[in-house]
N, C-alpha and C positions, 0 to 999 in steps of 0.2 A: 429421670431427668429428660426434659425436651430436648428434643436437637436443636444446635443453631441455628438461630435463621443466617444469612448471607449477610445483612447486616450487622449482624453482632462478629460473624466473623472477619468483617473488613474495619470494624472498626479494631479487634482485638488488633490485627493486623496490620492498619496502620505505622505499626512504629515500623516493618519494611521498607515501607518509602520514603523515611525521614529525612534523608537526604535528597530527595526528591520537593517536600514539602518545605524545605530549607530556601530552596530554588525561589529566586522571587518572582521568577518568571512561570511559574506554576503556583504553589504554596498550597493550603490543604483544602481552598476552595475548589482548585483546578482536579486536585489528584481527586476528591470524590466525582467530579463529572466524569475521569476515566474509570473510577468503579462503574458507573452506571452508564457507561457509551458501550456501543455495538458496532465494530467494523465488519466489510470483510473484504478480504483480501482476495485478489484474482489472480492466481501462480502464486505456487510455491517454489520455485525452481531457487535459481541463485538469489535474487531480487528478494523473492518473497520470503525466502525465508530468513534473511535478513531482518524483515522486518517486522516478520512474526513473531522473532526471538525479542526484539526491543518492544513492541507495544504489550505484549504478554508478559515480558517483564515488569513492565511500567506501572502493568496494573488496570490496564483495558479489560469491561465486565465480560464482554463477550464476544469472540472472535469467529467468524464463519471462514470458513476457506476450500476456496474454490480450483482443484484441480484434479486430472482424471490420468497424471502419469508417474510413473513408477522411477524409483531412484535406482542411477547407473554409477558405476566407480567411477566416469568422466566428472560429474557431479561432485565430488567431496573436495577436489582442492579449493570451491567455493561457497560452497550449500552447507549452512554451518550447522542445520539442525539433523544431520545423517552419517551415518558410518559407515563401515566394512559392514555391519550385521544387518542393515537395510537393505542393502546392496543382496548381499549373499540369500534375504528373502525373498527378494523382488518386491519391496513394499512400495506401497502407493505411498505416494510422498505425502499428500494430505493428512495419512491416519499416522503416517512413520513421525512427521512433525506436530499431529497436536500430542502424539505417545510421550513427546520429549517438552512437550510445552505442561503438559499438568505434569510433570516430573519437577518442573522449575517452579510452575505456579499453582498452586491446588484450589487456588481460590477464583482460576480464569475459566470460562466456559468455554470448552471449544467444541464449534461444530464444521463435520467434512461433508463436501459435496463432492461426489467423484464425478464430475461431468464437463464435458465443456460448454462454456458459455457461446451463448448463439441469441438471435433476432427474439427466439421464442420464450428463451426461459431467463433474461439479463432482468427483467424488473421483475421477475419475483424472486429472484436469487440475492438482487440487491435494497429489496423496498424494505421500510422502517429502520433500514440502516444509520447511521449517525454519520458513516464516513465510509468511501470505499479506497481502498488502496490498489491501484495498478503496480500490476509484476509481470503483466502480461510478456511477449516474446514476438509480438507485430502490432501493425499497424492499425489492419484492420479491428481487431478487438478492440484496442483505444479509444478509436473512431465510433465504436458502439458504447464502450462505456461511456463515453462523452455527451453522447444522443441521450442514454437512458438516466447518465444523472442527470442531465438539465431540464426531462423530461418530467423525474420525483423530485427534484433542486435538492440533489444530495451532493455535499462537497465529496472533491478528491484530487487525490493526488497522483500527478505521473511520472513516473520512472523509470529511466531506460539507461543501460547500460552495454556499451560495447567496448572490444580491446580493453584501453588503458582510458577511457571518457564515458562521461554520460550526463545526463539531464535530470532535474527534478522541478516539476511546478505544481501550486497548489490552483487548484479551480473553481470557483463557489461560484456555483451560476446564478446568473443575476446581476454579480459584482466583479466580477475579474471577466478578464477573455478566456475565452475556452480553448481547447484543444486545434479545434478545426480554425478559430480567430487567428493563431500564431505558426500554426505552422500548415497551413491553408489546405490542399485536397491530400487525400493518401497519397504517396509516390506510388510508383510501380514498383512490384516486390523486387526483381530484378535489379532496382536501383539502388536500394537500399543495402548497405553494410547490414549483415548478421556476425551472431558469434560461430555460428558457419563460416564462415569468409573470413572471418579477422580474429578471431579468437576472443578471450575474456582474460582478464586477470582478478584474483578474489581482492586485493586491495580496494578496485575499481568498484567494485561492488559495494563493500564495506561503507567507504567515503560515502558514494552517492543516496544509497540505502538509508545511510545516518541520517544526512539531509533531508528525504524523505519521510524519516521515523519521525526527526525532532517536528518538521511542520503538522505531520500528523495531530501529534501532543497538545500543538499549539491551538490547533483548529476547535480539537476536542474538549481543550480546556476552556476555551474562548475565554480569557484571562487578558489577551491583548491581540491587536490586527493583526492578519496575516499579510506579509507585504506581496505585491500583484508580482513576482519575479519569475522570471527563468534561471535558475542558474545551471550553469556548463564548467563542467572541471573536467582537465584531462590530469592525473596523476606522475604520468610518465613524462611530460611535456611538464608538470607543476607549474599549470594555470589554474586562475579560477577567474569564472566571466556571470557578469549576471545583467541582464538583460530585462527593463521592466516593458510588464505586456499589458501594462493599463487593462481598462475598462471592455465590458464586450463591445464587438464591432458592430454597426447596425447590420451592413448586409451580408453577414453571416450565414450562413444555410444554416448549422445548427442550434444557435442560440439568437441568431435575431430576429426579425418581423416582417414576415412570417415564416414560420419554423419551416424547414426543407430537411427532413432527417432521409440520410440515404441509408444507413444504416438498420435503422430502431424497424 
């Protein structure tokens, strides 16, 4: 008997998502473009792996992930895809989460890059991607993802979480403001809150993550608009703020005319 092809076994499989395909906001036109999308995600730390766990469940074909550090006990009151036994390895968080992602999904692809992203290797680590996800942990990498998607006009989405808040917007270049549009030159690292300095809470994480995951879904299914938003939620404080960032801005250094990448 031949083997399956990947189609036959997403169609058997199918009925896992039925509640998914129920969804009118997706439905079973949406879920096959997540069979057949490719992300990749940049951190797997708190953030990413987050979000690893929801689009891998979801049913995204192919997931790349990109990180090059090892899971510590600090890590599990938030980082939902590792344990004591990662830990007590020393495993790279990369291969430790896609080990627990084909455990959930047999039918996902996943691939690990152990390295960090830098000037040299960001557009080939993210080209023919369908979408990239930020989980990064500064500024400056954002600042670069920002440059090299607009650069292949690959969407994505960014994500940042500190203490009890954090942020999610989606960016499709071309049509929304980018990163550098809304929230203008990097700070200086100094100025910036980390989860060095303020801590994190895993709730924090979860909420904003989600936020993240769902517009992912939405982008990938392209099913319906993504709205141009910022949103900001603090948990602990039980706000939630959304701020729209309209269209790019012309004199933009990284997405307006003419391009001024400080980063790429």
């Amino acid at each position: 008997m031949k083997a399956e092809t990947r189609d036959q076994v997403l169609e058997a499989d199918l009925a896992r998502y039925v509640r998914q395909v129920m969804f009118r906001g997706l439905d079973e036109a949406g879920q096959r473009k997540l069979f057949a999308s490719s992300v990749v995600l940049v951190g797997c730390g708190a953030t990413g792996s987050m979000l690893a766990n929801h689009v891998g469940r979801a049913g995204v074909g192919h997931l790349r992930i990109v990180d090059r550090d090892v899971v510590e006990l600090n890590n599990l009151p938030r980082q939902i895809l590792y344990d004591e036994q990662d830990v007590a390895e020393g495993a790279a968080k990369a291969l430790a989460a896609a080990r627990r992602l084909r455990q959930i999904n047999s039918t996902l692809k996943v691939e690990t890059l152990l390295v960090e992203l830098h000037s040299g290797n960001v557009l080939d680590l993210i080209r023919n991607a369908d979408l990239v996800l930020d989980a990064s942990d500064n500024f400056a990498t954002r600042y670069l993802l920002n440059e090299a998607c607009i650069e292949l006009g690959i969407p994505w989405v960014y994500t940042g979480v500190i203490a009890s808040y954090g942020m999610s917007m989606p960016i499709i270049p071309g049509q929304t403001a980018c990163l550098r549009c809304v929230l203008g030159p990097e700070p200086p690292a100094d100025a910036v809150p980390s989860i060095y300095t303020e801590g994190v809470i895993g709730p924090a994480v979860a909420a904003i993550a989600s936020i993240s995951a769902a517009t992912a879904l939405k982008l990938l299914a392209g099913t319906e608009p993504v709205q141009q938003r910022l949103v900001h939620i603090d948990l602990w404080e039980t706000t939630f703020d959304v701020l729209d960032v309209g269209p790019p801005q012309p004199d933009c250094p990284a997405c307006g005319r003419p391009r001024r990448y400080e980063y790429l």
